[in-house]
TORKOL-4160 file (C-alpha; in steps of 0.2 Angstrom, whole numbers, padded with zeros to 4 digits, m for minus):
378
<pt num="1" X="m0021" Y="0025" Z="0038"/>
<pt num="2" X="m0026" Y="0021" Z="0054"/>
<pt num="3" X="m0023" Y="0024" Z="0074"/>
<pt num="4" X="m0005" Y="0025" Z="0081"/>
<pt num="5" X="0003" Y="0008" Z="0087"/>
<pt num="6" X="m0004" Y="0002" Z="0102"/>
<pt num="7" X="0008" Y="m0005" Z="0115"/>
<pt num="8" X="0010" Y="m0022" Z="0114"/>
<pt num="9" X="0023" Y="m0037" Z="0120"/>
<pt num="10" X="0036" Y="m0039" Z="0108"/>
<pt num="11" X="0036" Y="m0049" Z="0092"/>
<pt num="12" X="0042" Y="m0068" Z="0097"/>
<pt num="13" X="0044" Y="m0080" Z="0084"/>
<pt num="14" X="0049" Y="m0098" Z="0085"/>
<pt num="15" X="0064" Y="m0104" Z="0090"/>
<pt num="16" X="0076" Y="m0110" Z="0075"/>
<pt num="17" X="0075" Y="m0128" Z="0078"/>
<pt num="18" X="0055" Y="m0128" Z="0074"/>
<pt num="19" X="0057" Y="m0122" Z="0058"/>
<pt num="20" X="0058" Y="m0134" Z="0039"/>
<pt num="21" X="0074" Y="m0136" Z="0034"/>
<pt num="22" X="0075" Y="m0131" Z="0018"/>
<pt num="23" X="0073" Y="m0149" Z="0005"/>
<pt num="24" X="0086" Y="m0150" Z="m0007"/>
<pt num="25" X="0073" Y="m0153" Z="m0025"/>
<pt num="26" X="0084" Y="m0161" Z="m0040"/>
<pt num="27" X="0075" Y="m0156" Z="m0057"/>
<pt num="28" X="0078" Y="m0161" Z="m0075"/>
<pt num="29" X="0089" Y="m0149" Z="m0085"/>
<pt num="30" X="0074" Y="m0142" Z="m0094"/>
<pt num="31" X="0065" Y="m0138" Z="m0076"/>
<pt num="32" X="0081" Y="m0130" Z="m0071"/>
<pt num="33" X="0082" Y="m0121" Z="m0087"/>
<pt num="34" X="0065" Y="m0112" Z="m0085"/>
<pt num="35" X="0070" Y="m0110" Z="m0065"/>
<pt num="36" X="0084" Y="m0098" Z="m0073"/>
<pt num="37" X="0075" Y="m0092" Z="m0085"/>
<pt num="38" X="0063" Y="m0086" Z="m0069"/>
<pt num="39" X="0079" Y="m0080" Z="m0060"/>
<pt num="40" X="0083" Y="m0070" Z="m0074"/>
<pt num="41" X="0067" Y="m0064" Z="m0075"/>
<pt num="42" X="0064" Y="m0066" Z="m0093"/>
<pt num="43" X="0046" Y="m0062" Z="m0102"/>
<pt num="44" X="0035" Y="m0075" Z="m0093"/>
<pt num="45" X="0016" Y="m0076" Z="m0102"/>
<pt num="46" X="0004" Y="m0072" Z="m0089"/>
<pt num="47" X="m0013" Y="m0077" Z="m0085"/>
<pt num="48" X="m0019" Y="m0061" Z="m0091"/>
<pt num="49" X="m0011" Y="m0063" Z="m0108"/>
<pt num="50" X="m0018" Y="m0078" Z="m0109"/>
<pt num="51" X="m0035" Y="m0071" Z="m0109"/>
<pt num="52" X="m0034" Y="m0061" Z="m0120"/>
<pt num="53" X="m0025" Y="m0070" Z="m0134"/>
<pt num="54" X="m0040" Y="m0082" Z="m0130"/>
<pt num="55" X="m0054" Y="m0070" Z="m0128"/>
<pt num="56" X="m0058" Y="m0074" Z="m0111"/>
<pt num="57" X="m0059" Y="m0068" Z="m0092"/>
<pt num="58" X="m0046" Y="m0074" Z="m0083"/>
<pt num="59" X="m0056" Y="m0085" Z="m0071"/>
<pt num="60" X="m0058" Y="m0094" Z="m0087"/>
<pt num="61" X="m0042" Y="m0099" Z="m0089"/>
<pt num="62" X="m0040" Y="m0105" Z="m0071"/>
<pt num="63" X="m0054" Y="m0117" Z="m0071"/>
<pt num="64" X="m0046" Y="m0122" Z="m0087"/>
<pt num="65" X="m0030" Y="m0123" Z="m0081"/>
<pt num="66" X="m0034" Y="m0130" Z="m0061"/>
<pt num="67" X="m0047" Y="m0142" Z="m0070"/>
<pt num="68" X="m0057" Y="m0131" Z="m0057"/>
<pt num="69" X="m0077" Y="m0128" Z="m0063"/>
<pt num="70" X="m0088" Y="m0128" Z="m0078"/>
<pt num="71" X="m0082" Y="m0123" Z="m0095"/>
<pt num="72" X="m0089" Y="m0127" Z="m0112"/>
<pt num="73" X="m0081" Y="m0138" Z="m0125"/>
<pt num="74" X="m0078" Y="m0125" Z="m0137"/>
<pt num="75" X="m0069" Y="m0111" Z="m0125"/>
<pt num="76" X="m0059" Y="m0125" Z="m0116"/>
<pt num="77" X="m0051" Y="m0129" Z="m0131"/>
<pt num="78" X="m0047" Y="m0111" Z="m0137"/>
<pt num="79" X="m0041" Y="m0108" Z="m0119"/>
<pt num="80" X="m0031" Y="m0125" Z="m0119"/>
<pt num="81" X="m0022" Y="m0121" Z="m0138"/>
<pt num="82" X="m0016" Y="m0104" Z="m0131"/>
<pt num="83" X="m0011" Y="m0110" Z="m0115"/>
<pt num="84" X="0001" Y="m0123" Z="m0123"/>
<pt num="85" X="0007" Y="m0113" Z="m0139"/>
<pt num="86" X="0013" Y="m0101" Z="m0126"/>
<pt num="87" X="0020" Y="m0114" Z="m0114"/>
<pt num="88" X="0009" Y="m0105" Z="m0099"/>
<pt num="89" X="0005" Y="m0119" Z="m0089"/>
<pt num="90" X="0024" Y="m0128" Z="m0090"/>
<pt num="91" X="0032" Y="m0110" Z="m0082"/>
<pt num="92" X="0020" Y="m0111" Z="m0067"/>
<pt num="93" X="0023" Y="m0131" Z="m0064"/>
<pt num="94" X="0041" Y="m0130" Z="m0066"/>
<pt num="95" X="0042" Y="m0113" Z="m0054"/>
<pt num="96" X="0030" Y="m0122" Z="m0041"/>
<pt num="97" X="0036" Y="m0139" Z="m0043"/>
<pt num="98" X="0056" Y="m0135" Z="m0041"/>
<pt num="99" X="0055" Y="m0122" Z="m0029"/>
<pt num="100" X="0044" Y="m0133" Z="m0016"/>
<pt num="101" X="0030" Y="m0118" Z="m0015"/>
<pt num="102" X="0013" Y="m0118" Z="m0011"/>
<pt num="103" X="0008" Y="m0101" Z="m0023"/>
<pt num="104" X="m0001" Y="m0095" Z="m0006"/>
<pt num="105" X="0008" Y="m0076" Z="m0001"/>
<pt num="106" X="0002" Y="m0071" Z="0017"/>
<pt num="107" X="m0003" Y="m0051" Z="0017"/>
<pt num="108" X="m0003" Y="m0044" Z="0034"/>
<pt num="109" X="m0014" Y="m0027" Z="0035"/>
<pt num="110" X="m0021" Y="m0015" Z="0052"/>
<pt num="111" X="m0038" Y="m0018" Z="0043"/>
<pt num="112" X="m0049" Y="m0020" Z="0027"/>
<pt num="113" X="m0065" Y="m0008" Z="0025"/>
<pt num="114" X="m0055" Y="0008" Z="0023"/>
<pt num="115" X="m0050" Y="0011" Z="0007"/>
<pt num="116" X="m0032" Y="0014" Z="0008"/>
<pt num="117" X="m0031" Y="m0001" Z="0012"/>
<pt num="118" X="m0044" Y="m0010" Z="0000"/>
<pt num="119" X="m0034" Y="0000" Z="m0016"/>
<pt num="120" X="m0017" Y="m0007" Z="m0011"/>
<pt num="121" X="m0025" Y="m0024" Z="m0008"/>
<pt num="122" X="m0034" Y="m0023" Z="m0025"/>
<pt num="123" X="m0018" Y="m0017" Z="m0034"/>
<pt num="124" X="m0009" Y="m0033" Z="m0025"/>
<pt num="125" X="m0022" Y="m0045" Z="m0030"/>
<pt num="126" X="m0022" Y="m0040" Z="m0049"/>
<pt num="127" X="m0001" Y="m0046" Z="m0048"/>
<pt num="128" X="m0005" Y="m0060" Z="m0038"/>
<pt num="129" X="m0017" Y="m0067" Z="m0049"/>
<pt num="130" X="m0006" Y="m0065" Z="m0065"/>
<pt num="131" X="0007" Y="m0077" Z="m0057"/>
<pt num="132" X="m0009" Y="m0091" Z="m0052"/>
<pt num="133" X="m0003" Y="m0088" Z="m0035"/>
<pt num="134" X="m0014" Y="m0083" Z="m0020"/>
<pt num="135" X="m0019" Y="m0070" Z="m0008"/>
<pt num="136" X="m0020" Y="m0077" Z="0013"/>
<pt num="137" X="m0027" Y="m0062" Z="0019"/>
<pt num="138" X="m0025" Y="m0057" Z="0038"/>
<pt num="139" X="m0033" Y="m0042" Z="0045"/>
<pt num="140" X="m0023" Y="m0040" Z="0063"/>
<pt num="141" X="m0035" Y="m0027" Z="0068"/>
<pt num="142" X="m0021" Y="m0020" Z="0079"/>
<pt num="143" X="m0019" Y="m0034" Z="0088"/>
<pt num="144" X="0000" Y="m0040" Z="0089"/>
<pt num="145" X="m0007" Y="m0058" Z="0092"/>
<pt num="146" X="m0014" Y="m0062" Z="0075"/>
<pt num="147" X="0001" Y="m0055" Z="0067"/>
<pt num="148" X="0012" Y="m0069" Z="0076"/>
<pt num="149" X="0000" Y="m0081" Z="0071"/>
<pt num="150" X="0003" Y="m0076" Z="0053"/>
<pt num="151" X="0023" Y="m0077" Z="0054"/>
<pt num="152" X="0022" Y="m0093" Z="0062"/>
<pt num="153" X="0011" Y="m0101" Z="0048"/>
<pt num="154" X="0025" Y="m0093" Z="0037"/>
<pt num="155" X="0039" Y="m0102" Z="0047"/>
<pt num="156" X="0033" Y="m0119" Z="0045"/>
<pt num="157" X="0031" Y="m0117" Z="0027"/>
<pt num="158" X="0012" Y="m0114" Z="0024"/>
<pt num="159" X="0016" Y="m0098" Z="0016"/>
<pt num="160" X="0031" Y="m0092" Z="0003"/>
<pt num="161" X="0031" Y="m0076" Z="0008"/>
<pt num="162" X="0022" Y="m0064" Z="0015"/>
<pt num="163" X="0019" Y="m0043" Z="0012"/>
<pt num="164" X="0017" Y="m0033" Z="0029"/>
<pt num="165" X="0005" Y="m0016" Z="0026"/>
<pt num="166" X="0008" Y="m0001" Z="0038"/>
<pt num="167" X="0017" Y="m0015" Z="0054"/>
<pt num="168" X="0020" Y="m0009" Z="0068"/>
<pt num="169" X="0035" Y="m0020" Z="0073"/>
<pt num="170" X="0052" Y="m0012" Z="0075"/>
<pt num="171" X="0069" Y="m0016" Z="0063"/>
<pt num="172" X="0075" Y="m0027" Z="0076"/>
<pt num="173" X="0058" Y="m0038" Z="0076"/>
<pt num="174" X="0061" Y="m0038" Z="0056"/>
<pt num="175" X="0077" Y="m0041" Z="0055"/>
<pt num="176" X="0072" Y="m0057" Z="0066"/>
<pt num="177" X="0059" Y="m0062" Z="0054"/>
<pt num="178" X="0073" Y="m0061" Z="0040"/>
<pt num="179" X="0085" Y="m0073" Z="0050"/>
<pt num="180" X="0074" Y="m0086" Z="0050"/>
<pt num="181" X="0074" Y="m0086" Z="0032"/>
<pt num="182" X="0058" Y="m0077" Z="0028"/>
<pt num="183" X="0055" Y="m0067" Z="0013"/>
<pt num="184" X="0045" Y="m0052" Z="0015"/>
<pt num="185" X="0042" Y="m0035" Z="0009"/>
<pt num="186" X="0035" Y="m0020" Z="0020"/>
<pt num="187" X="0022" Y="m0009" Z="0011"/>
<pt num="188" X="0020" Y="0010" Z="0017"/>
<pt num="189" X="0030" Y="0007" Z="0034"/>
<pt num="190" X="0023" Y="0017" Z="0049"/>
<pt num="191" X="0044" Y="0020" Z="0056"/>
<pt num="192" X="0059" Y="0021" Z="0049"/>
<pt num="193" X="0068" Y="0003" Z="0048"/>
<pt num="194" X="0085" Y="m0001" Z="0044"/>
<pt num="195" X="0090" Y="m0003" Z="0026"/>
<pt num="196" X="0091" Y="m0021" Z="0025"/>
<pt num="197" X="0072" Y="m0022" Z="0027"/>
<pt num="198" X="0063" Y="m0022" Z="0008"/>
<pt num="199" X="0049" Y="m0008" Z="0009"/>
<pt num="200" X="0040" Y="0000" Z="m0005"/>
<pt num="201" X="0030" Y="0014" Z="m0002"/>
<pt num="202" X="0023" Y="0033" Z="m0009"/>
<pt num="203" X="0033" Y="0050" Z="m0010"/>
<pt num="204" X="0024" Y="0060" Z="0006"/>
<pt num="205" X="0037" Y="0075" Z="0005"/>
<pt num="206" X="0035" Y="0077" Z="m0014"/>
<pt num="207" X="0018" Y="0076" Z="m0012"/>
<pt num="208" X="0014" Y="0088" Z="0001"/>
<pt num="209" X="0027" Y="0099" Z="m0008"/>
<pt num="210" X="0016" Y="0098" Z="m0021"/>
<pt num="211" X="0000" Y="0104" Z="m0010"/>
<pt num="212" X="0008" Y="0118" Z="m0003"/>
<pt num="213" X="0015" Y="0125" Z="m0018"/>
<pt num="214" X="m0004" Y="0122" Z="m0024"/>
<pt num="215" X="m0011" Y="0134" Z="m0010"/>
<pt num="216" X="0001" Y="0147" Z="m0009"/>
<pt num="217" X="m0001" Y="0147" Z="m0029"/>
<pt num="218" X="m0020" Y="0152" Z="m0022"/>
<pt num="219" X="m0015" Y="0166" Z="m0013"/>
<pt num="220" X="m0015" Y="0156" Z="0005"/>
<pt num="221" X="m0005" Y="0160" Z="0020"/>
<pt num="222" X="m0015" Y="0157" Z="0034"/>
<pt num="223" X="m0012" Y="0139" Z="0030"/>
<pt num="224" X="m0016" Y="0125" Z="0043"/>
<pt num="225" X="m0009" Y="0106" Z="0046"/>
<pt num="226" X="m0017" Y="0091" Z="0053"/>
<pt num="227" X="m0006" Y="0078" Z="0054"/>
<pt num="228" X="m0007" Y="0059" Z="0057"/>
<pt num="229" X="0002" Y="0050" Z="0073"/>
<pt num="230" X="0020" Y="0060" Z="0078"/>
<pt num="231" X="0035" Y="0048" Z="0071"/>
<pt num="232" X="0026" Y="0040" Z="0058"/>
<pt num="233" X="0035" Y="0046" Z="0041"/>
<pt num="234" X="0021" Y="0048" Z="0035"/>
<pt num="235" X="0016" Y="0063" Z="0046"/>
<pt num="236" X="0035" Y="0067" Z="0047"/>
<pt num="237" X="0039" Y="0068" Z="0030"/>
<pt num="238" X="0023" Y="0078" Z="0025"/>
<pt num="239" X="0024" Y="0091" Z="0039"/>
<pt num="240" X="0040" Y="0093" Z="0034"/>
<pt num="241" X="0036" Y="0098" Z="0016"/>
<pt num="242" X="0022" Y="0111" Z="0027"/>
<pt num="243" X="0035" Y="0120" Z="0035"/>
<pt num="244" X="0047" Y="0123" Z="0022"/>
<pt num="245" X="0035" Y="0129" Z="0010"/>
<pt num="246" X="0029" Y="0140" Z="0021"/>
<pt num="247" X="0049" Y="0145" Z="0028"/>
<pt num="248" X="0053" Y="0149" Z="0009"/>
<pt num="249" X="0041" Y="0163" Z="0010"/>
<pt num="250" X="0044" Y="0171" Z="0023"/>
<pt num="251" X="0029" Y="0165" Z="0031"/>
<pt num="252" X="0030" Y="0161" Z="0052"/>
<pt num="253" X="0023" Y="0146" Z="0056"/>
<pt num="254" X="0012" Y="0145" Z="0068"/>
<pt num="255" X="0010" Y="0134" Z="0081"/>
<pt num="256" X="m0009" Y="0133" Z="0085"/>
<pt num="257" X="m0011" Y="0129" Z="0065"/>
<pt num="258" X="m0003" Y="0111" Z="0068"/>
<pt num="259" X="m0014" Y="0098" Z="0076"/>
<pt num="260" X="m0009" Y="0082" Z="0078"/>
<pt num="261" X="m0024" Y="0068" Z="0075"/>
<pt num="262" X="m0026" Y="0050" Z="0070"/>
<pt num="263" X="m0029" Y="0049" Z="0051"/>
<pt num="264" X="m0048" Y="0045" Z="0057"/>
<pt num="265" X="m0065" Y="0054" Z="0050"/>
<pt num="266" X="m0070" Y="0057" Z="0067"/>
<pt num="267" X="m0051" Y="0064" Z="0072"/>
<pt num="268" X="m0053" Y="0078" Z="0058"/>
<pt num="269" X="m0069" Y="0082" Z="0060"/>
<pt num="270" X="m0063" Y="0087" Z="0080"/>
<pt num="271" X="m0045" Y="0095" Z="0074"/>
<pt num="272" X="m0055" Y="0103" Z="0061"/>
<pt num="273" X="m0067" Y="0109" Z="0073"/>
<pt num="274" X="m0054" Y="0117" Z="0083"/>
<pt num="275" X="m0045" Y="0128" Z="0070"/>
<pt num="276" X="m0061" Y="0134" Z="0064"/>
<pt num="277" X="m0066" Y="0139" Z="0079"/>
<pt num="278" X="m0048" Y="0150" Z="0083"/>
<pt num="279" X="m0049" Y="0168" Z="0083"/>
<pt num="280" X="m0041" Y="0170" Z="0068"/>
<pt num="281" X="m0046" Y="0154" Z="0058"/>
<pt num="282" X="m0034" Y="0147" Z="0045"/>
<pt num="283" X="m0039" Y="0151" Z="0025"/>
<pt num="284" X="m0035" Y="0134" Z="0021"/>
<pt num="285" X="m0033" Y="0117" Z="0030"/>
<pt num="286" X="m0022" Y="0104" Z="0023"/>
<pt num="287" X="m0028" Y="0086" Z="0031"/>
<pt num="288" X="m0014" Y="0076" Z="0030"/>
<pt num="289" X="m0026" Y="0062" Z="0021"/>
<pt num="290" X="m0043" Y="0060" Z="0015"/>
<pt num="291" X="m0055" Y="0055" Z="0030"/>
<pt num="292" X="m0049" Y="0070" Z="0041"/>
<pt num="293" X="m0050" Y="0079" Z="0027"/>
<pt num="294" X="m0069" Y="0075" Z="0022"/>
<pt num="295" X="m0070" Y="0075" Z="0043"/>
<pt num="296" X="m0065" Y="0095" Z="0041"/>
<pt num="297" X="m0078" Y="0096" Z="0028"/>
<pt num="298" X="m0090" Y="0090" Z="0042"/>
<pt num="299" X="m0085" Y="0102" Z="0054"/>
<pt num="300" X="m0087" Y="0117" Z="0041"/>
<pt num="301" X="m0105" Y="0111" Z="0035"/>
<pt num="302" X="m0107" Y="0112" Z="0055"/>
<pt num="303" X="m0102" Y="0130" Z="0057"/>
<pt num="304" X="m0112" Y="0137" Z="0042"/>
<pt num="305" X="m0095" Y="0138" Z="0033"/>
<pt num="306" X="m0094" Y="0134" Z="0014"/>
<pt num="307" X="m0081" Y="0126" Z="0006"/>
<pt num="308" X="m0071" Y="0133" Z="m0002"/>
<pt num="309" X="m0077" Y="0149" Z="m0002"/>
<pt num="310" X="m0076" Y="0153" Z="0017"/>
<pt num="311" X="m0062" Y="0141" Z="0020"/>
<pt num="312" X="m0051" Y="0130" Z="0008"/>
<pt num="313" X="m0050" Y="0111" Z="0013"/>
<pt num="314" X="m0038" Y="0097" Z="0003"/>
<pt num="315" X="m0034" Y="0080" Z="0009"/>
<pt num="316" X="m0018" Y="0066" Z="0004"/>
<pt num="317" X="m0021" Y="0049" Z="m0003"/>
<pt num="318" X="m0034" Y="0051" Z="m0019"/>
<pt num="319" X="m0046" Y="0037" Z="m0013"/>
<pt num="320" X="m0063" Y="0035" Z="m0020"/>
<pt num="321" X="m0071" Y="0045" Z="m0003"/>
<pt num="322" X="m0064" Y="0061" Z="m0013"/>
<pt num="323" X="m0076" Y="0058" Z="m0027"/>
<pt num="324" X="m0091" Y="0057" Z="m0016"/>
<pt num="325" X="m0089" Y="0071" Z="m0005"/>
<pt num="326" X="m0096" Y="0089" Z="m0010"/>
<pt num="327" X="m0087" Y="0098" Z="m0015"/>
<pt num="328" X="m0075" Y="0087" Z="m0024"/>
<pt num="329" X="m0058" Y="0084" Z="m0014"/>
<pt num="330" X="m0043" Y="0091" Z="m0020"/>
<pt num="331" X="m0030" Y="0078" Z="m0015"/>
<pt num="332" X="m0014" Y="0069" Z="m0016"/>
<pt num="333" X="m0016" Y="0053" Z="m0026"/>
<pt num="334" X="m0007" Y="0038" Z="m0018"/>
<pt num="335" X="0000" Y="0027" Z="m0030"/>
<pt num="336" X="m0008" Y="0014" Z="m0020"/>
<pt num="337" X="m0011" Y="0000" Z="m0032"/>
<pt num="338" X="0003" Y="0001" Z="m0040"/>
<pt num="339" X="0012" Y="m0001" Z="m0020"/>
<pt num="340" X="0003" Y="m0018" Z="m0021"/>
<pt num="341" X="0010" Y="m0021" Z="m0038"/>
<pt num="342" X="0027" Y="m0017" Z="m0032"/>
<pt num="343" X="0029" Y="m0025" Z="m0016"/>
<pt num="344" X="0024" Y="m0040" Z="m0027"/>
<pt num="345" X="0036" Y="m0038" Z="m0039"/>
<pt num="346" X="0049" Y="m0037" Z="m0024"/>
<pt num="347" X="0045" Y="m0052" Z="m0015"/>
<pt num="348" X="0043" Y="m0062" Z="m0031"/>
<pt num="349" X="0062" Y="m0056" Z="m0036"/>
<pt num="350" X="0068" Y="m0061" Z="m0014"/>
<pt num="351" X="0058" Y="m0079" Z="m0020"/>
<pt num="352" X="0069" Y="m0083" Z="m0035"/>
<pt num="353" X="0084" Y="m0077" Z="m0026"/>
<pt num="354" X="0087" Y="m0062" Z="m0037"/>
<pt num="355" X="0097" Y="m0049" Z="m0033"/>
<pt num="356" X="0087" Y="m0031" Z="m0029"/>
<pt num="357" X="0095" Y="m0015" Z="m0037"/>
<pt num="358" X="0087" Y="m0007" Z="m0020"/>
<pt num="359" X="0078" Y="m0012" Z="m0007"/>
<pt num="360" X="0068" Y="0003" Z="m0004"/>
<pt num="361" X="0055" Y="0008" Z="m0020"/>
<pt num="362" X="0046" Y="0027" Z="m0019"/>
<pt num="363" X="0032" Y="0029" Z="m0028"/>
<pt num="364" X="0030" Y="0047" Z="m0034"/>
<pt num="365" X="0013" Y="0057" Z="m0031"/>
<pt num="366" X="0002" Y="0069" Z="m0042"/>
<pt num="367" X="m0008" Y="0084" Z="m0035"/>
<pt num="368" X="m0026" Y="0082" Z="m0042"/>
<pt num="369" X="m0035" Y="0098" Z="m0044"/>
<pt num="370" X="m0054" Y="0097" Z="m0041"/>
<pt num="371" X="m0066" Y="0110" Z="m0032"/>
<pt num="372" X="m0061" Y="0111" Z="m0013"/>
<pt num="373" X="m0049" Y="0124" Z="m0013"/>
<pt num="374" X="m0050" Y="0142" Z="m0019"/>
<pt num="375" X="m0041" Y="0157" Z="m0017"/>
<pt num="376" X="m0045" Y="0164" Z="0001"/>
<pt num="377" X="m0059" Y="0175" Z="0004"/>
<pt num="378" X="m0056" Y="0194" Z="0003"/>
């Protein structure tokens, strides 16, 4: 995660008359019978299984299939026979073809380099390219502008849909976007936003439940926070989870063991720095994800403190960073690719004019144990 939302105008879009009318497409009854068999979301071969059957990678089968780059004799026509035993390349024309689509799905995200963000995209791109369709990508970098640039390619058709990670923008900025016919879905929203708005994102209270339970289990009491941006549910949810756990044994919660930072290395490494250097420093430090957690390792390392023997440290997200630190970081794992996966499978369901069971899709987390935290010192 990233910095709280910056202030910014608010979200504008064009004015209805701007936008494509919708083209009424008359299909053969065959087309329309593989459109329903779409809406119905019957068993559709993928370009995955198509490599497989035909013992290639799938960027094989897309130059075969686009007529796109160099492929031997041989493997073209293995790759051809599959593809029309199994009918792959007559679902994707009749899907594109009758539905007026350009197979191009806009992905809004804060940023790329971190790798929360990477390991959703990653998880996205895998679904994507199963369906032939394609990734626009468009790192906003905070800035509200390039967002509404992105919105605005979508209203004019360029793009059939688009998948907005961690926005900023309120329900009522969505809610706009959804009038004007847009399909999108939100991954991981930083607010709550009215139920109307698709989102799919992880189980933070479940997960932090599962943390605490993990310390206390330790022996931990002394137990501090440091939380993301106030109001985010993220932060919300998970220092929610910190306080009951700690309410159900009878434990006081103190107030100069929550401190509130911005999900950054830097931001834990300072919070980190400051409850180590309290009187009474906490036993553990819960970093409400992995950066600040790997930031309180920093500060530790600073001040001659090992970990975990002088001071347990765990973090929230499981990205690779927890691997490479020493020692090890027990974490959270995200579901984050699977997010991707779904928020695909969402859209793809909103494109075909399927009905969703639910709009909002929770993920559920898993506690990994590695060598970060230890019961605390005598």
């Amino acid at each position: 995660m990233v910095h709280g939302a910056m202030r910014r105008p608010p979200l504008t879009l064009p004015a209805r008359g701007r936008l494509r009318p919708s083209a009424l497409t008359f299909v053969s009854p065959q087309s329309r019978d593989r459109v329903n068999d779409t809406v119905a979301h019957r068993k559709r071969t993928t370009i995955r299984e198509v490599a497989e059957l035909a013992g290639v990678s799938m960027a094989t089968v897309s130059r075969v299939v686009n007529s796109n780059g160099y492929v031997s004799a041989g493997t073209r026509e293995v790759v051809e026979r599959v593809v029309r035993d199994h009918r792959y390349s007559a679902n994707r024309s009749a899907r594109g073809l009758s539905a007026g689509r350009s197979g191009l799905i806009g992905v809004t995200l804060p940023m790329i380099h971190p790798a929360f963000f990477s390991v959703i995209v990653g998880g996205l791109a895998d679904a994507v390219y199963e369906q032939d369709m394609r990734i626009v990508l468009c790192p906003t970098l905070l800035e509200h502008d390039r967002k509404v640039s992105l919105l605005e390619r979508l209203t004019h058709g360029t793009i059939d849909c688009a998948l907005l990670v961690l926005p900023d923008e309120s329900s009522s900025e969505l809610l706009a976007v959804m009038e004007h016919g847009l399909r999108f879905v939100v991954i991981d929203p930083r607010k709550r936003l009215d139920r109307r708005v698709p989102t799919v994102a992880s189980a933070h209270y479940a997960g932090a439940e599962q943390m605490m339970r993990h310390l206390t289990g330790l022996g931990h009491r002394r137990i501090a926070a440091i939380t993301g941006p106030a109001g985010w549910i993220a932060t919300d949810e998970r220092l929610r989870a910190y306080r009951e756990a700690l309410d159900a044994l009878g434990v006081r919660a103190d107030a100069d063991l929550v401190v509130e930072s911005n999900f950054d290395l830097d931001g834990g490494r300072e919070a980190g720095g400051r409850l180590l250097d309290l009187a009474e420093r906490p036993t553990a430090i819960f970093a409400f994800n992995d950066p600040m957690a790997i930031g309180v390792i920093q500060a530790c390392l600073a001040r001659g403190l090992r970990v975990p023997h002088d001071v347990s440290v765990v973090g929230f997200d499981d990205t690779d960073e927890a691997l490479l630190v020493t020692p090890r970081l027990t974490t959270v794992r995200q579901p984050l690719a699977a997010m991707g996966r779904a928020a695909f499978d969402l859209v793809t369901r909103l494109l075909d004019d399927a009905a969703l069971r639910t709009t909002r899709v929770e993920l559920d987390t898993q506690l990994v144990v590695r060598d970060s935290a230890a019961p605390p010192p005598a």
